[in-house]
N, C-alpha and C positions, 0 to 999 in steps of 0.2 A: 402551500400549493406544491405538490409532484412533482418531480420535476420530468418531462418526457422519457422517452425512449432514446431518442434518438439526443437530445441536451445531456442524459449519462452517458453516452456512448463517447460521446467529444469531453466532458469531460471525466473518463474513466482513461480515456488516453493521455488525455494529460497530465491526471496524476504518475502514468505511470510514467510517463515520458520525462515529465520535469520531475516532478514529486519523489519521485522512489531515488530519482541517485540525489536529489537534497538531504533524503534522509536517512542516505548510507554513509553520506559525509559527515552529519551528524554524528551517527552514531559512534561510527570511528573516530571521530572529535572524543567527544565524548569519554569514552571509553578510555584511550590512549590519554587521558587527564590524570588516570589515576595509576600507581605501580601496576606494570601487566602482572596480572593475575597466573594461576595456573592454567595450564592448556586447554585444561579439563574445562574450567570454571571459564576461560575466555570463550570457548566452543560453545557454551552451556549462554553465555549472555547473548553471544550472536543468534544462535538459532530464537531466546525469546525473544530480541530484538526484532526479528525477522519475524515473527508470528503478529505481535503485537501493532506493526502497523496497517494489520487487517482492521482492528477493532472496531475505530472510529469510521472506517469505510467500506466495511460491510454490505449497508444498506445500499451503496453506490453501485457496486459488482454485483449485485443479485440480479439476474435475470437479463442483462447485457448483451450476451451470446445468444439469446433467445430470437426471435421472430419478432418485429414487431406487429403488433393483435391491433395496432391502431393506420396502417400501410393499406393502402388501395391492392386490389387481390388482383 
């Protein structure tokens, strides 16, 4: 089942609110595990890091900033 308009809305804030700095400390975790690399190649993992936690949440951000089509006029 869909989930609303307005149930993406609340939680599309929430990812980003709680979610995105969980998973910049991750990443930083992460990363900082292993010998710092080159500048080049550290620059090069942030930005995919940075890309790829669209992936999974795509579907969630589609259409959010729209209108909702389902709202009393």
């Amino acid at each position: 089942m869909p989930l609303s308009l307005r149930a993406r809305k609340r939680l599309s804030i929430a990812v980003l609110v709680v979610g995105m700095p969980l998973y910049v400390v991750a990443a930083v975790t992460v990363v900082g595990l292993f010998d710092r690399p080159p500048l080049w190649l550290e620059a090069l993992i942030y930005v995919a890091l940075g890309f790829l936690w669209i992936v999974p949440l795509k579907r969630l951000f589609l259409g959010v900033a729209q209108p909702d089509p389902d709202a009393r006029r």
